[in-house]
N, C-alpha and C positions, 0 to 999 in steps of 0.2 A: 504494500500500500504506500502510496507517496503520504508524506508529513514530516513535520518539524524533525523527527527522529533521523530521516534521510540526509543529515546534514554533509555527505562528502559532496566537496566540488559546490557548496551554498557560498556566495559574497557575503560582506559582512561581520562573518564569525571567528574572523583573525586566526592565527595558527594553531597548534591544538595542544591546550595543556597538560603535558605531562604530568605532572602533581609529584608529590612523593614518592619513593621508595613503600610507603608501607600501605599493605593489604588493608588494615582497617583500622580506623581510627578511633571508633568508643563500640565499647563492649555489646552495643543495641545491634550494630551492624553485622556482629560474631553472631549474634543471635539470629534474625534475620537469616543468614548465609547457613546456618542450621535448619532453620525454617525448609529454605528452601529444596537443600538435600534432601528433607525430612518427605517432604511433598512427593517429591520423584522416587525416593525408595518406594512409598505406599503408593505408586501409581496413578497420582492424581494428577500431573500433568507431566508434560515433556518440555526440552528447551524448546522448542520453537514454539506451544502456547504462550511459553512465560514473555518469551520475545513479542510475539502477537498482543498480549495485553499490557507491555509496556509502550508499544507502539500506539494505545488506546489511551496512553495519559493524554488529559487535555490540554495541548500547545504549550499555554502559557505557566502550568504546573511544570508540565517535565521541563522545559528550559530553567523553572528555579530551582526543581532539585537536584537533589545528590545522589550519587549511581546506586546506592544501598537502599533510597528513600524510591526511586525504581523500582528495585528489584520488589520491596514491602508492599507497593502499591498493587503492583502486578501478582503478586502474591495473595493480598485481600481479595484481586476482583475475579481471580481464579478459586478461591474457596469459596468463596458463594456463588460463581456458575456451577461448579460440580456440588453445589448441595451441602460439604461441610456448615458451610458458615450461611447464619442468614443476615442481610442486610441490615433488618432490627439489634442482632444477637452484634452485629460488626460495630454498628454505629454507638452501641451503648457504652460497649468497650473500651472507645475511644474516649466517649464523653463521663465516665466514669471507669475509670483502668481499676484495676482488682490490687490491693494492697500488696500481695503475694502471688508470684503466679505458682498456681495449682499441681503439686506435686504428682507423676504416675510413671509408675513401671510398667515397662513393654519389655522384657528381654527379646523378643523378636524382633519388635522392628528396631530396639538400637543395632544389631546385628546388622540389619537390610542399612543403614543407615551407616553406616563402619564401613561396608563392604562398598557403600557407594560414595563413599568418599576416598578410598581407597583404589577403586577402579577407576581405569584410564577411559575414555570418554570413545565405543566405538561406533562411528552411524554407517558403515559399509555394509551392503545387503547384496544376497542375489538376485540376479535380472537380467535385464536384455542386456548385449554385450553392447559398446560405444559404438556409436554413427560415426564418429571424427575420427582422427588421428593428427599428432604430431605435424606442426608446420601446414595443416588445414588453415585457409582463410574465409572469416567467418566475420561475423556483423550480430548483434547486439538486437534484438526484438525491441521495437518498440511497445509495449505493455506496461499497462500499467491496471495493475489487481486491483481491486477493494479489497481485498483479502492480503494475509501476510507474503510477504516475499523476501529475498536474499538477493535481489538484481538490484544493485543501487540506481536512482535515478543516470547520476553522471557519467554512465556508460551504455545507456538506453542509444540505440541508432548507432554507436561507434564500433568502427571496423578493427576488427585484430587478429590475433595467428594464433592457433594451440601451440601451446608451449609442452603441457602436462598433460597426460591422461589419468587419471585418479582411481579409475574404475567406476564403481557402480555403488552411490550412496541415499540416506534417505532426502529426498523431495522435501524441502521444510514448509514451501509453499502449500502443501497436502497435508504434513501431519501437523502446522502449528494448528488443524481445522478438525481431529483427530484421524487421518488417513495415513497409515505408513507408505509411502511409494516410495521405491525405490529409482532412481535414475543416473545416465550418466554423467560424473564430474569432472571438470576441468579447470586447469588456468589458461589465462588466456590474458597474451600480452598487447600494449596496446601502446604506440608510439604517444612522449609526452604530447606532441603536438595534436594529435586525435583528440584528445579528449579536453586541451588545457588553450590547445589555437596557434596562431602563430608565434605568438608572446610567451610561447614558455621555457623557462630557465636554460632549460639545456636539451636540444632539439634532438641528443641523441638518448636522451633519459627514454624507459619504458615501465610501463605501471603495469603490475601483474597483478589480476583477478580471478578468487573462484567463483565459475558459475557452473550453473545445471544445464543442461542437453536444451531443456525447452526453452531456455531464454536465449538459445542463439540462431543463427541460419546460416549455412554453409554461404559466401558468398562466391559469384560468378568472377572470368577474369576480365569483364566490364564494369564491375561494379565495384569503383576506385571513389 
């Protein structure tokens, strides 16, 4: 989906701050980043809804907040779509927080919870075998979803060459919506000047991007 969230290649928003060295900064945010492991081990959502519903903050909020206060928000409006939490039971929460939060033992799911912080992150699946290959030149769909996507806008219509073949991963555009597809992955390189114009820095720079199979099209050797 295009919004505020799609900010590569936006005027305006100056160069990008790297910030600190450190992972987190007040102990809410550790919490939170538990939270959200906690969610995926019990199967309530996947990255790419949590991404989906952070891309759902309203404009002028997620520009004021902080990556963790995100990640919270997105976290809320995913436990009361899947039924957890209800919007009354959420908002009271807020407006009256519980003196102590409520002690409970799970020995299973801290296990599932251990295990998934622990394990490395894999989204390769079987499927159809790759359409492209290596040094293919190919062009950028112009699309634009209502739904979640992983195509930034600032490479929508630009022309570029497989670099990588990655194989066969999950579709985020499908399961941030709950559908696992599996598809083919790539990078795919793209002269500075494609995407940044005449004016940019260094005319022999190349920006590399992963994308999915369906956000490209093989391009012809007229179509310069």
């Amino acid at each position: 989906m295009n919004g505020v969230h799609d900010m590569g290649g936006m005027h305006g928003f100056g160069s990008v701050d790297v910030g600190d060295d450190a992972q987190f900064h007040a102990d809410w945010e550790r919490a939170v980043y538990a939270m959200d492991k906690l969610a995926r081990a019990r199967g309530l959502n996947n990255l790419d809804e949590k991404r989906h519903a952070i891309e759902r903050i309203e404009p002028a909020t997620y520009l004021g907040s902080t990556y963790f206060q995100r990640w919270l928000a997105a976290l809320e409006t995913l436990l009361v779509e899947k039924g957890e939490l209800s919007e009354t039971e959420l908002r009271e929460a807020i407006e009256e927080p519980p003196e102590a939060v409520p002690e409970r033992s799970d020995p299973g799911l801290t296990e599932k919870a251990r295990a998934a912080f622990e394990r490395s992150a894999d989204y390769e699946r079987p499927g159809d075998e790759p359409q492209l290959s290596v040094g293919d030149p190919v062009r950028v769909r112009n699309d634009h979803p209502e739904g979640h996507t992983r195509c930034p806008r600032y490479v929508r219509r630009a022309a570029g060459e497989i670099t990588t073949v990655h194989g066969v991963h999950v579709f985020p555009d499908a399961n941030a919506h709950g559908e696992e597809r599996a598809e083919p992955l790539y990078t795919v390189g793209f002269p500075a000047t494609e995407l940044w114009g005449p004016d940019a820095e260094d005319d022999d720079d190349v920006i590399h991007v992963d994308l999915w199979e369906p956000y490209l099209e093989l391009r012809g050797g007229d179509d310069e």
